[in-house]
N, CA, C and O atoms as CSV, one atom per row, in Angstrom:
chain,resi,resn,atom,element,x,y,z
A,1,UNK,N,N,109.609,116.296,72.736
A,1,UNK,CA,C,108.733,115.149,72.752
A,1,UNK,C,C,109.574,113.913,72.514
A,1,UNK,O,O,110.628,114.058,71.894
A,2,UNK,N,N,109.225,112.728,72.935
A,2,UNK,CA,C,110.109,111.481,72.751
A,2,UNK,C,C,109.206,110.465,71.940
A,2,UNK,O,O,108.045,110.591,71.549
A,3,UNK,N,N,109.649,109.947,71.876
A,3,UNK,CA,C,109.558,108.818,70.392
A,3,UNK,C,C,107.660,107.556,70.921
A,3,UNK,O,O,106.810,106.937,70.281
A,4,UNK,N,N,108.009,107.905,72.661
A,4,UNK,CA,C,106.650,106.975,73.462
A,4,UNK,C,C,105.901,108.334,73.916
A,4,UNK,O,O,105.214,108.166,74.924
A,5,UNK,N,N,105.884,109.831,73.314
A,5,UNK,CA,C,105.105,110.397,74.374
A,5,UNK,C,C,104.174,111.067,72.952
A,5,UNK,O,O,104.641,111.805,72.085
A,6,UNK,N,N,102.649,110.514,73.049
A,6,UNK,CA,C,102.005,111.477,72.136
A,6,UNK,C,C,101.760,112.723,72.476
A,6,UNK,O,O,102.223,113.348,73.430
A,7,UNK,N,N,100.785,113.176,71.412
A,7,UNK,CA,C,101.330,114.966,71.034
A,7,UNK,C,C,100.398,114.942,71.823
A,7,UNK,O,O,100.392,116.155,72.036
A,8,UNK,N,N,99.216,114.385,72.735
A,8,UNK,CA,C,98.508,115.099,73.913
A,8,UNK,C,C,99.540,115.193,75.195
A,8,UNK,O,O,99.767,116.146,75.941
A,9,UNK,N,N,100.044,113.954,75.179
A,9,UNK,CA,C,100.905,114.352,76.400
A,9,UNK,C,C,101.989,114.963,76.430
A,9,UNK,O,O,102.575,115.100,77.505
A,10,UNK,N,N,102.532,115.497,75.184
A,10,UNK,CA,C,103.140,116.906,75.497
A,10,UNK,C,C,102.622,118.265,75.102
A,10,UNK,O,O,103.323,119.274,75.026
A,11,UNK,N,N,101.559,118.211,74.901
A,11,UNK,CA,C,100.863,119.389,74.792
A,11,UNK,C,C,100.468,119.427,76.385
A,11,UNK,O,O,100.426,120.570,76.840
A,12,UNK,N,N,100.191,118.436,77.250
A,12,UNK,CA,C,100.166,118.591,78.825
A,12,UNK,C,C,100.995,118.937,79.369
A,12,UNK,O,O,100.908,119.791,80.251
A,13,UNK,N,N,102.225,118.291,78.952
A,13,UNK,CA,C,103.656,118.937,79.577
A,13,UNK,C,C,103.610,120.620,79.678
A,13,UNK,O,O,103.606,121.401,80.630
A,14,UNK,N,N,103.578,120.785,78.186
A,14,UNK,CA,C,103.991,122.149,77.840
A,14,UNK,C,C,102.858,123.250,78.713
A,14,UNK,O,O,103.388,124.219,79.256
A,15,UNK,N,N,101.579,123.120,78.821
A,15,UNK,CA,C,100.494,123.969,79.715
A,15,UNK,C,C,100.893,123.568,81.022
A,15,UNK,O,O,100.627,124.469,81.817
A,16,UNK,N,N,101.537,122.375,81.687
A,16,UNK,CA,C,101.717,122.435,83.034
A,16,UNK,C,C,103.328,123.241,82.986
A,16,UNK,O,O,103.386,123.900,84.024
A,17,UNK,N,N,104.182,123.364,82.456
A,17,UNK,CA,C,105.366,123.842,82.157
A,17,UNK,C,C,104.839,125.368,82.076
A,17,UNK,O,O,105.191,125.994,83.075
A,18,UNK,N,N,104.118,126.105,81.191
A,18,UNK,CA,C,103.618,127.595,80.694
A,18,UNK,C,C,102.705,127.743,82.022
A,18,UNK,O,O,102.420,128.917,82.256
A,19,UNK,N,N,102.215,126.852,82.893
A,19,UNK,CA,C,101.611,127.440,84.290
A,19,UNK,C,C,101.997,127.799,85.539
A,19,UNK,O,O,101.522,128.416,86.493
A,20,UNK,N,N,103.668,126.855,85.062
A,20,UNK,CA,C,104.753,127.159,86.109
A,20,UNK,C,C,105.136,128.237,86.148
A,20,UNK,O,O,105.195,128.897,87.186
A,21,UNK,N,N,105.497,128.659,84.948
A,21,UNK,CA,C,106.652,129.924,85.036
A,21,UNK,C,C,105.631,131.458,84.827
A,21,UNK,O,O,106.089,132.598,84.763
A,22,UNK,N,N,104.316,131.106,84.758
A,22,UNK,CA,C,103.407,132.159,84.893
A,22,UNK,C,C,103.917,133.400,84.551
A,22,UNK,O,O,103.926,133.711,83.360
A,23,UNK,N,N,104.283,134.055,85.270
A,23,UNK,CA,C,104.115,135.908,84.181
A,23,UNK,C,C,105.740,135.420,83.517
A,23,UNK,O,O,105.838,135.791,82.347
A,24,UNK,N,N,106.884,134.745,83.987
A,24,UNK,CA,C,108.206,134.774,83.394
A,24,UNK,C,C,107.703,134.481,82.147
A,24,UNK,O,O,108.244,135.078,81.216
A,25,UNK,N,N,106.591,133.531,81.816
A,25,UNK,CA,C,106.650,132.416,80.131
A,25,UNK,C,C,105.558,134.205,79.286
A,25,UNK,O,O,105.344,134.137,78.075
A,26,UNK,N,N,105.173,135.178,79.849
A,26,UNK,CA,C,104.926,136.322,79.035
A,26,UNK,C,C,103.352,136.254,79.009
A,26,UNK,O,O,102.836,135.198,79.376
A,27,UNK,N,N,102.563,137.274,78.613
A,27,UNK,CA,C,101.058,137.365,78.724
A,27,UNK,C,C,100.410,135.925,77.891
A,27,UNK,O,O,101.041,135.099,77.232
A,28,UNK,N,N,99.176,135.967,78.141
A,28,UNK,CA,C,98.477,134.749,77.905
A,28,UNK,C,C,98.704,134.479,75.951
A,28,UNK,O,O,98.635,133.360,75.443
A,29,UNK,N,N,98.995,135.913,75.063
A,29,UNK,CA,C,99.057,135.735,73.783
A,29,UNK,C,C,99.977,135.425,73.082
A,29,UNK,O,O,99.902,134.704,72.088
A,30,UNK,N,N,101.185,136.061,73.633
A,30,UNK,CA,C,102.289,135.704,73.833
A,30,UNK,C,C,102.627,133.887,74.231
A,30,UNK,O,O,103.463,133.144,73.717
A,31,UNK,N,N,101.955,133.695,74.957
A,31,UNK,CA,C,101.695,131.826,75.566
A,31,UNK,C,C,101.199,131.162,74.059
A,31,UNK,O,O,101.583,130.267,73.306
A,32,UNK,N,N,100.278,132.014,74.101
A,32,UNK,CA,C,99.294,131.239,72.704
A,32,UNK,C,C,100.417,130.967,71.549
A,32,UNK,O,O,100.650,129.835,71.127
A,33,UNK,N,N,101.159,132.273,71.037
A,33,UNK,CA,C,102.038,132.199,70.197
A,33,UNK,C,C,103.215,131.234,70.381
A,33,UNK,O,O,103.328,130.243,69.659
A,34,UNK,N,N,104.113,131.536,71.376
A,34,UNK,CA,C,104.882,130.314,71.927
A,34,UNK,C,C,104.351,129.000,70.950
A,34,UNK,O,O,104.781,128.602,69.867
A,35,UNK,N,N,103.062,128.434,71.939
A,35,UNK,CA,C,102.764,127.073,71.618
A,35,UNK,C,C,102.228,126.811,70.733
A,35,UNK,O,O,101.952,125.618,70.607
A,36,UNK,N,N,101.812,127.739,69.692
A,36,UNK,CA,C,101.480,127.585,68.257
A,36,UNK,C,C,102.779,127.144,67.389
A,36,UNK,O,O,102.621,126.469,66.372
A,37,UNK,N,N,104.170,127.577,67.855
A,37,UNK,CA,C,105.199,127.777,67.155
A,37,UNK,C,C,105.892,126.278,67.581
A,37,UNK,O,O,106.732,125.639,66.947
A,38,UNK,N,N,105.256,125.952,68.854
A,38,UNK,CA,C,105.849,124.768,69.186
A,38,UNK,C,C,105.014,123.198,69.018
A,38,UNK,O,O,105.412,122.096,69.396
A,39,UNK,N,N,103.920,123.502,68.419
A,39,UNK,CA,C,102.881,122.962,67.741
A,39,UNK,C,C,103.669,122.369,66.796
A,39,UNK,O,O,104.164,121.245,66.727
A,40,UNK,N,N,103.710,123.806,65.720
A,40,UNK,CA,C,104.274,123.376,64.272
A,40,UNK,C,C,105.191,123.107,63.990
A,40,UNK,O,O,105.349,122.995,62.774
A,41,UNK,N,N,106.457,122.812,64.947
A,41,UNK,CA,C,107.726,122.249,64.843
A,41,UNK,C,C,107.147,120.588,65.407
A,41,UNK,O,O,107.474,119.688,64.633
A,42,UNK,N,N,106.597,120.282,66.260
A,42,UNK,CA,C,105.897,118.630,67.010
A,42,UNK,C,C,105.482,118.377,65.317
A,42,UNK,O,O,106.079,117.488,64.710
A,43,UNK,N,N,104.901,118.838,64.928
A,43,UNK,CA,C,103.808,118.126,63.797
A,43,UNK,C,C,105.145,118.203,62.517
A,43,UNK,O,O,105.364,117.187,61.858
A,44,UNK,N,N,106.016,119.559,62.254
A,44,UNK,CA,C,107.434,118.736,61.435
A,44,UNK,C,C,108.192,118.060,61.705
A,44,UNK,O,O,109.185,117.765,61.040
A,45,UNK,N,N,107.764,117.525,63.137
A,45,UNK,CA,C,108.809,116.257,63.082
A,45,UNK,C,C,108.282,114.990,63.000
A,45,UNK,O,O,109.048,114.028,63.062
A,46,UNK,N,N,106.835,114.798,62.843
A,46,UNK,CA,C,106.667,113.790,62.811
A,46,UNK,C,C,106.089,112.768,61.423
A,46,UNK,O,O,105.062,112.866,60.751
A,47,UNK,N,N,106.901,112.074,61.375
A,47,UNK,CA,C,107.000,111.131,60.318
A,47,UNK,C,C,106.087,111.114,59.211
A,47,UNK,O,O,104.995,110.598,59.445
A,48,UNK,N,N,106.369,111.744,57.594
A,48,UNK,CA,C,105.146,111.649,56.988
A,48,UNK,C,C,104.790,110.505,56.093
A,48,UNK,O,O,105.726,109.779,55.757
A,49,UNK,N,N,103.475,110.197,55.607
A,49,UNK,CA,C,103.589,109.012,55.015
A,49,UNK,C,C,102.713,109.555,54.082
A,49,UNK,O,O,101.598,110.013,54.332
A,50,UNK,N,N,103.737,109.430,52.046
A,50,UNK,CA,C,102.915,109.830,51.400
A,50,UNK,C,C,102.163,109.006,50.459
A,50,UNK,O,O,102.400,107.907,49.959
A,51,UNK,N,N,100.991,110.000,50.327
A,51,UNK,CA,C,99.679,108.396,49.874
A,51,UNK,C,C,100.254,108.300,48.132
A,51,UNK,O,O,100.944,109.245,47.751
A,52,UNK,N,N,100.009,107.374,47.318
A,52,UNK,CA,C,100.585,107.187,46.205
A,52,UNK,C,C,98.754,106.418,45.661
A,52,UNK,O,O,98.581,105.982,44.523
């Protein structure tokens, strides 16, 4: 993801990317898992702000 692309538009990337490579990217749960894992690395990288 880049610094101008929000997390919808790479969560679009990534389902038009996982529709490309169809059976190579592995069964649909396998998909699920993938982008769960690539979820929670998008959301640790992004900047936290703690409330005080």
């Amino acid at each position: 993801q880049t610094s101008t692309e929000t997390s919808t538009e790479f969560m679009q990337c990534f389902l038009r990317l996982a529709g490309f490579l169809g059976a190579a990217a592995g069964t649909e749960e396998e998909q699920a898992k993938n982008f769960q894992w690539g979820l929670l690395l998008l959301l640790h990288a992004l900047p936290r702000h703690p409330r005080y």
